[in-house]
N, C-alpha and C positions, 0 to 999 in steps of 0.2 A: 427486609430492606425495601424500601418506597421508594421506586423510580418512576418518575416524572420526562414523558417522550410529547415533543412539541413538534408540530409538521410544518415545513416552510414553501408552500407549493412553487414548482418554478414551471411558470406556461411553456407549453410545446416545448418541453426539455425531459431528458430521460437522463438524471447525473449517474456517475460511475465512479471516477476517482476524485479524493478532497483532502484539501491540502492547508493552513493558517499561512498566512501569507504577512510579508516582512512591513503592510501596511493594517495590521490586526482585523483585518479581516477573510470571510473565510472565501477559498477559492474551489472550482470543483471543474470538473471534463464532461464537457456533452457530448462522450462517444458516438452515438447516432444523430447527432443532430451538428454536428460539426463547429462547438460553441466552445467558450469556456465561458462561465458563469464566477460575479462576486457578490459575497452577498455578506453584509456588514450584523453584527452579533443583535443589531434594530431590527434590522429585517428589511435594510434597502438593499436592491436586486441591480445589478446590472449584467444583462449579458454579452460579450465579443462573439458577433458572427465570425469563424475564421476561417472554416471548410477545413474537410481532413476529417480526420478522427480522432483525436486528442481524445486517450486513453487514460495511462495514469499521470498523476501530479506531483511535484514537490517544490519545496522553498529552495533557491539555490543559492551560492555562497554572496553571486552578486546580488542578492533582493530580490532578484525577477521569480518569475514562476517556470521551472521547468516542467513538461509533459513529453509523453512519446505519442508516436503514431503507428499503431501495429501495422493498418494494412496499407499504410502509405510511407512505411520504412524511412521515418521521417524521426528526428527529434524537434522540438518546438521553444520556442521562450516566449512569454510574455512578458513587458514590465507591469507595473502597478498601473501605469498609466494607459496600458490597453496595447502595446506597439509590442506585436508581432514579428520573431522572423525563426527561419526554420534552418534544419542543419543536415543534410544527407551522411548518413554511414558511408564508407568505403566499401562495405559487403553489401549485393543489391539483396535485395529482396530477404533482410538480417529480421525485421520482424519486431522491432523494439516493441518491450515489455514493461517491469519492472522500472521506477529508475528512483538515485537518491543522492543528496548530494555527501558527498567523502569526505575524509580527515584533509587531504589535501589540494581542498580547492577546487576539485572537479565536480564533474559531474557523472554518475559512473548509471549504468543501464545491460538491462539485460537484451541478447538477442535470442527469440526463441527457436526461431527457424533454422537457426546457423549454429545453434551451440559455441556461444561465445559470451563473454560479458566483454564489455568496453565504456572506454574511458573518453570523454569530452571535457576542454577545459573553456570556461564563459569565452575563448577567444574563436572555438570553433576547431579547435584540434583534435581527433580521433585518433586513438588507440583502441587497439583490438585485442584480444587475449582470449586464443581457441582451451577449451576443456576439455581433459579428457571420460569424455563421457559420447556416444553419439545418438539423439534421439531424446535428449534426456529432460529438453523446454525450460530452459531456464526460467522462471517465472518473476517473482519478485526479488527483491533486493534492499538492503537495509546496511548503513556505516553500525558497526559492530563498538564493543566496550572496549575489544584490544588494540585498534586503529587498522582493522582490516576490514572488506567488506564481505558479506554473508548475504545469500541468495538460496531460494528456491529451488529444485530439481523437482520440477510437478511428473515428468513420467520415468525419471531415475529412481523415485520412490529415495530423494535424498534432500542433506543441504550440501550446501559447499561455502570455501570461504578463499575470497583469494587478496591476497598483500596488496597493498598501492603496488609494488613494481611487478605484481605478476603472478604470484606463488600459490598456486591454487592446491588445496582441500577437497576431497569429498568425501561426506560422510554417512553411507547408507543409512536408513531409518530402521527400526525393529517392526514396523509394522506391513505387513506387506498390504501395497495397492495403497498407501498413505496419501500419495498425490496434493504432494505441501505444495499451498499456494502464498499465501500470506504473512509478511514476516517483519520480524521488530526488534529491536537491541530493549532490553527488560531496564527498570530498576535498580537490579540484583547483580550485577555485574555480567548475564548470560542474556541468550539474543532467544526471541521465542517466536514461535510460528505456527500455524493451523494446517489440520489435515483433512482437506475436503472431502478426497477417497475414504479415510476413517472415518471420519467426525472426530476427532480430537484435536487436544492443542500440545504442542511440543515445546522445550525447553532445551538447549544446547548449550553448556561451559565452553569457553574458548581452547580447554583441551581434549573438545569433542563427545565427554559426558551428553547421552540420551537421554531424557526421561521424558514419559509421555501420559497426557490424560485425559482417558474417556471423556465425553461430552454425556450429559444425561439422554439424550437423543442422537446417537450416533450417525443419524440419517439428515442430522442438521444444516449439513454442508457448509462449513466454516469458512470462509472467504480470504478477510481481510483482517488485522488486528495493529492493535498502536496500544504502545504503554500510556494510560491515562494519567491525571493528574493528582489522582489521590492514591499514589503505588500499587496498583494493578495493574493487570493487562486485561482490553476491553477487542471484542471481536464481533464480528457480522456474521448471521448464520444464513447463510444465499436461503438455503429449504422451506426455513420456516417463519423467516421476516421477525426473527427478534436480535438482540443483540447479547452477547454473553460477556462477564467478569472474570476473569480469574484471579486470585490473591499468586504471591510470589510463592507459596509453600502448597497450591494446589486445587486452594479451594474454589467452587465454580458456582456462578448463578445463571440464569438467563431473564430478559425482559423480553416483553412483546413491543412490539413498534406500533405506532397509531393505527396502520391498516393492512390490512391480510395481503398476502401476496405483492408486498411490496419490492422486493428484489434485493435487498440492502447488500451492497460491497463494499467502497469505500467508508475507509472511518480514521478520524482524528479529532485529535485533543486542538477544544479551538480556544482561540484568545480569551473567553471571557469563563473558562472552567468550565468548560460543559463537552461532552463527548458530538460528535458531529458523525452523521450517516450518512452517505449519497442514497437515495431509493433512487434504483432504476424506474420506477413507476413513475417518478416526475415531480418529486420531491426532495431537501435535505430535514433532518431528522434531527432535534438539538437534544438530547438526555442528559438527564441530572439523578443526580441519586443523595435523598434528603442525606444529611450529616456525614456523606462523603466527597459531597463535588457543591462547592462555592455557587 
């Protein structure tokens, strides 16, 4: 398989999370540099100074861009049009993480510090939903195939899944020290997600079915992951600055990324069929894979 990795430099930015945004172009979080960056499938750049730390990203129901702010316990929006404004949790010091927009309208996010996920509706309304678990870092977060949302448990060594009204799951991993970060609703009707601690990638049915698979480099440090546009699932490997495939039934490749010790985390399927990588070195990443991605 011939994959083709194009570098998009972005001055005095370090991206982290990346997101296609509701104006097809692609969006990304300059966690240490306090930015959110857009940057059109051309290759025009524009950055939002906006302070904070605008962490990860997503599209949300109303077209804006939703982000969190981990260590400023913030959640964020931006429209397309650049206009900023921010949203305080009820729990101080909750630690947003994760976030994704829901079956119903919301805006749903994880708290890592507080062990809770919660619920924001584009009007500014918070709901809270404690887990039982204590300690457990809710991490990422993803709307699921069944209409529930499914998230992370990076030191529970789990996933969890809990209802729009509440109804939480958790599902311990067979692997011990797993430390799932990254995670995704598949294809295939099951939600999938990466095990940094392992190195592997996971697969979960909505009636909790496990199954899990080695990475060729176990020491890879899997990140982030997003179902791509040619029925795979595509992933960031933090360790080793490449990116990895998976088919729905198992099978796995990996690519290099244009330059060594790149940092790659975020990753998404962008407007114009091509897979996208935040490098924290200060780049986004655009991959194609001849006679499977447009």
């Amino acid at each position: 398989m011939t994959t083709t990795s194009t570098e998009f430099a972005i001055p005095d930015g370090r991206p982290y999370g990346v997101a296609t945004g509701s104006d097809g172009a692609l969006w990304f979080t300059l966690v240490h540099d306090g930015g959110i960056g857009r940057l059109t499938p051309e290759g025009d750049l524009t950055v939002h100074t906006i302070g904070g730390d605008p962490m990860n990203i997503v599209r949300g129901p109303d077209g804006a861009l939703w982000f969190t702010e981990f260590q400023n316990h913030r959640i964020g929006r931006i429209t397309v049009e650049g206009e900023v404004e921010r949203f305080t949790p009820p729990t101080p010091g909750c630690g947003p993480c994760g976030i994704t927009a829901g079956p119903d309208g919301a805006l749903w996010f994880t708290e890592m510090h507080t062990d809770r996920v919660a619920r924001l509706t584009p009007e500014g309304v918070f709901t809270e939903f404690a887990l039982p678990v204590t300690g457990g870092f809710p991490s990422m977060i993803t709307a699921g195939p069944d209409g529930a949302l499914w998230f992370t448990l990076n030191q529970a060594h789990a996933v969890g899944r809990i209802t729009v009204d509440g109804e939480v799951t958790v599902h311990p991993l067979p692997t011990e020290g797993a430390a799932p970060v990254g995670i995704t609703a598949g294809p295939d009707g099951a939600v999938w997600f990466v095990e940094i601690g392992a190195g592997q990638v996971g697969r979960i049915t909505p009636d909790g079915k496990v199954t899990e698979y080695p990475l060729p480099d176990r020491a890879a440090r899997p990140h982030a992951i997003c179902a791509g546009p040619d029925g795979a699932l595509w992933f960031t490997e933090w360790g080793t600055s490449r990116v990895g495939r998976i088919t729905v039934d198992g099978r796995i490749d990996t690519h290099a990324l244009p330059a060594p010790d790149c940092e790659p985390h975020g990753i998404a399927a962008g407007p114009d069929g091509a897979l996208w990588v935040a490098l924290e070195s200060g780049a986004l990443a655009r991959v194609t894979t001849e006679n499977e991605l447009a």
